[in-house]
C-alpha positions as CSV (number, residue, x, y, z in Angstrom):
1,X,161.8,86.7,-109.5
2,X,161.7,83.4,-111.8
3,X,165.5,83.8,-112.1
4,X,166.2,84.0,-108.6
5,X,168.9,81.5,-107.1
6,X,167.3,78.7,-104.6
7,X,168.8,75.9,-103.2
8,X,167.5,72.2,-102.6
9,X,166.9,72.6,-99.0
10,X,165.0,75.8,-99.7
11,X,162.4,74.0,-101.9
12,X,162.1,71.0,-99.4
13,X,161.3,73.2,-96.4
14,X,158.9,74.8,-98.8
15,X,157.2,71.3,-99.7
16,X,156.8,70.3,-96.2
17,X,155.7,74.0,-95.3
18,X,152.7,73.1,-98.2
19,X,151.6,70.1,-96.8
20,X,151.7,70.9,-92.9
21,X,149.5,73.7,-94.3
22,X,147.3,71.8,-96.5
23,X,148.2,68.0,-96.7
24,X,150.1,65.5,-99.3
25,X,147.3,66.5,-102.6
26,X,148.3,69.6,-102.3
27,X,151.7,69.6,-103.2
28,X,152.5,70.2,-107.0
29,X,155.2,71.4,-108.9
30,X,153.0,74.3,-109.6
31,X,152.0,74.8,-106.2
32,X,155.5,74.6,-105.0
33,X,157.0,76.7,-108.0
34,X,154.1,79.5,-107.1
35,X,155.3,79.5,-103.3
36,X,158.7,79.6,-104.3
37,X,158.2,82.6,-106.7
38,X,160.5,80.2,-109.7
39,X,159.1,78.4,-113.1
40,X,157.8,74.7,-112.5
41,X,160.3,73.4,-115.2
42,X,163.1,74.3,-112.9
43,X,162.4,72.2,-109.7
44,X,163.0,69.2,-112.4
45,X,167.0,70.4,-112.0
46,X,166.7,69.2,-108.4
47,X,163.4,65.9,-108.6
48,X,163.3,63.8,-111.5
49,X,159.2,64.0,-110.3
50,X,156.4,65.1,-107.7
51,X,157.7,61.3,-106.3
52,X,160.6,62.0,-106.0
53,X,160.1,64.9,-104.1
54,X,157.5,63.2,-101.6
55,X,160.1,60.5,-101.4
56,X,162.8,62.7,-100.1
57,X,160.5,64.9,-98.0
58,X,158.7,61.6,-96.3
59,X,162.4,60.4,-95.6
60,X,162.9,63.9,-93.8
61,X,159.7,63.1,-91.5
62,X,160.5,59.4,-90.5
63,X,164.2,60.2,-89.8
64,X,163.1,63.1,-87.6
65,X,161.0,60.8,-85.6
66,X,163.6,57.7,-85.8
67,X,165.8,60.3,-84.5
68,X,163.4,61.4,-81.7
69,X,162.7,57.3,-80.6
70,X,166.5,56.6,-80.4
71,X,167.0,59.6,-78.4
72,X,164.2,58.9,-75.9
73,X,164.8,55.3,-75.5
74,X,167.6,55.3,-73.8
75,X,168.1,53.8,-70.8
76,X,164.5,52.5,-70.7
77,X,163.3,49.2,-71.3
78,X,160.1,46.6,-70.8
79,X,156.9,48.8,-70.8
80,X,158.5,52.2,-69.9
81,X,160.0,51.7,-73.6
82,X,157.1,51.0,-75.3
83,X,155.2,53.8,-73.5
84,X,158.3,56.2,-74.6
85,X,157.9,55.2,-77.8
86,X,153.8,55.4,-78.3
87,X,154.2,58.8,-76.6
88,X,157.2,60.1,-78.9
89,X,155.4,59.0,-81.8
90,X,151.8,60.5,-80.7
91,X,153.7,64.1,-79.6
92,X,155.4,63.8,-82.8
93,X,152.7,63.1,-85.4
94,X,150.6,65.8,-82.9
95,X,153.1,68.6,-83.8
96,X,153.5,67.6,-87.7
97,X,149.8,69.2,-89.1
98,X,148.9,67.4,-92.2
99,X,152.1,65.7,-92.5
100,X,151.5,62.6,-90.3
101,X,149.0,61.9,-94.5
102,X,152.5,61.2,-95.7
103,X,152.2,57.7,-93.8
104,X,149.0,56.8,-96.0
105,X,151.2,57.5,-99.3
106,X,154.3,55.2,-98.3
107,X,152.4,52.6,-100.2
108,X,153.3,54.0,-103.5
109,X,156.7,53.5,-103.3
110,X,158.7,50.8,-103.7
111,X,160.6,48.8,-100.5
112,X,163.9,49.8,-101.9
113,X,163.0,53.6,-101.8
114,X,164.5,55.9,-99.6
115,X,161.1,56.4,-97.5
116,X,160.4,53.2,-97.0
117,X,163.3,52.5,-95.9
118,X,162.6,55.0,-93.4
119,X,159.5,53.9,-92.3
120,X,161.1,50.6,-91.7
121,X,163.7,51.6,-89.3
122,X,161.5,53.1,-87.1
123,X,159.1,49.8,-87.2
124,X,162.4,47.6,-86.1
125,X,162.7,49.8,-83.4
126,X,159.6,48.4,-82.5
127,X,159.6,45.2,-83.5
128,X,163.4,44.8,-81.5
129,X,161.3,46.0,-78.0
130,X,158.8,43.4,-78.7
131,X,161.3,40.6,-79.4
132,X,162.7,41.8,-75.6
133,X,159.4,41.4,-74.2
134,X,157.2,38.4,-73.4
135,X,153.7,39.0,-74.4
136,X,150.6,37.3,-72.5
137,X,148.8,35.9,-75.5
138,X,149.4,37.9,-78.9
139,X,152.1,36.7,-81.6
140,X,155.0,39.7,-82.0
141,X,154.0,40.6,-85.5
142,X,150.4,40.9,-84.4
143,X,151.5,43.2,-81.0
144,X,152.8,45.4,-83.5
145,X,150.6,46.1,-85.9
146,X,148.0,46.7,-83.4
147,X,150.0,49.5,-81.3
148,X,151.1,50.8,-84.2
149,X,147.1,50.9,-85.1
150,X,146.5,52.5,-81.6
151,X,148.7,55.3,-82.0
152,X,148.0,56.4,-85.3
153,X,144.8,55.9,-85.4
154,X,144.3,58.0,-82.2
155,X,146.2,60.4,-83.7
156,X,144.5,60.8,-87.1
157,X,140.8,61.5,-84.9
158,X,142.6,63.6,-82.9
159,X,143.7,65.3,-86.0
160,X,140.4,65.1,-87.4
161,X,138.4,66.9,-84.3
162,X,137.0,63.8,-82.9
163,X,138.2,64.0,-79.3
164,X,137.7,66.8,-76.9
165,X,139.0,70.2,-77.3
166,X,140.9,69.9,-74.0
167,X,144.5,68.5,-74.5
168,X,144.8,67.8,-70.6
169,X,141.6,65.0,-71.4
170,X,143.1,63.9,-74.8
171,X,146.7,63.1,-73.2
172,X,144.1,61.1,-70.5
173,X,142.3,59.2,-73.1
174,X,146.0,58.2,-74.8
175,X,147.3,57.4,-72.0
176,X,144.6,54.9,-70.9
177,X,144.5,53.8,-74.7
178,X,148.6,52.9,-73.8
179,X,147.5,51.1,-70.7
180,X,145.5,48.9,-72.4
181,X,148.1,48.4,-75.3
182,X,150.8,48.1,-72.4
183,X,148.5,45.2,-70.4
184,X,149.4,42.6,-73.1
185,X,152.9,42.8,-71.6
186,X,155.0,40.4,-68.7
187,X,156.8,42.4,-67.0
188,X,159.2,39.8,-65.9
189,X,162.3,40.7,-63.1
190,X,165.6,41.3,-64.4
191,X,168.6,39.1,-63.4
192,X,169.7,41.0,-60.2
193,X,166.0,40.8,-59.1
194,X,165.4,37.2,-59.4
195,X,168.7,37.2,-57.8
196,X,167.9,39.4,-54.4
197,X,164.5,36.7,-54.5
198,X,166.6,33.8,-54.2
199,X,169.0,34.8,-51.6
């Protein structure tokens, strides 16, 4: 079985199997290597390192959810867009198991790596729907930060076993959550609206 051929995708649906199973600490080479049936040393034909491997699996998850956000943007814009967007990333982070810890380890790598990079896009989707918006009293960056705050760290108490057992008054409590997030917003008319008010 150690001899047995495996490809790269094989052992990175295997890495993220381990940690939506049992989280970010517990994903080794020796844990991986034992799942995979192979020897350790030979996963170091395909990741210089454990980082490197986290690095290319945390990639996978933030391109899966930048892809999810571009998708389900379009054609909205204002607060439907930033509720879109909170939701996406709540359903998203919901459906991941222990993954959504791979956000607390971006830290460790550097701004040129491939995950951060990641991570970023998906915060200047954000942070372009802000600069669209005017906001009633908070700066952009700070609007940001804080919704970003609001989702995730619903979503990690949620995770955690914090909020009632029935998802119908979880997805009620978010969604008031959003509300409040959303109330820092002007809606303001669009062009052919302030037109039709003129006329």
């Amino acid at each position: 079985m150690s001899n047995q051929r495996i490809s790269k995708e094989q052992i990175l649906q295997t890495a993220q199997q381990i940690i939506f199973d049992k989280g970010v600490k517990s994903l080794t080479f020796q844990s991986l290597a034992k799942a995979l049936q192979i020897r350790s040393q030979s996963l170091y034909n395909y990741f210089r390192n454990l980082s490197d491997l986290i690095d290319q699996v945390g990639t996978i998850f933030m391109d899966n959810l930048y892809q999810q956000v571009i998708e389900g943007l379009v054609g909205l814009s204002g607060k439907a867009a930033f509720r879109r967007y909170a939701e996406i990333a709540h359903n998203y982070f919901e459906s991941q198991g222990k993954m959504v810890e791979l956000i607390y380890d971006v830290h460790n790598f550097s701004h040129d790596s491939q995950f951060y990079q990641a991570m970023a896009r998906v915060l200047d989707l954000l942070n372009k729907l802000v600069a669209s918006v005017h906001l009633r009293h908070m700066h952009n960056d700070s609007y940001v930060q804080t919704l970003i705050s609001s989702v995730l760290g619903f979503t990690v108490i949620e995770i955690m076993g914090f909020l009632p057992l029935d998802s119908v008054k979880r997805q009620q409590q978010f969604e008031e959550l959003l509300d409040l997030q959303l109330s820092e917003i002007v809606e303001l008319p669009n062009k052919m609206e302030r037109k039709r008010a003129t006329q």
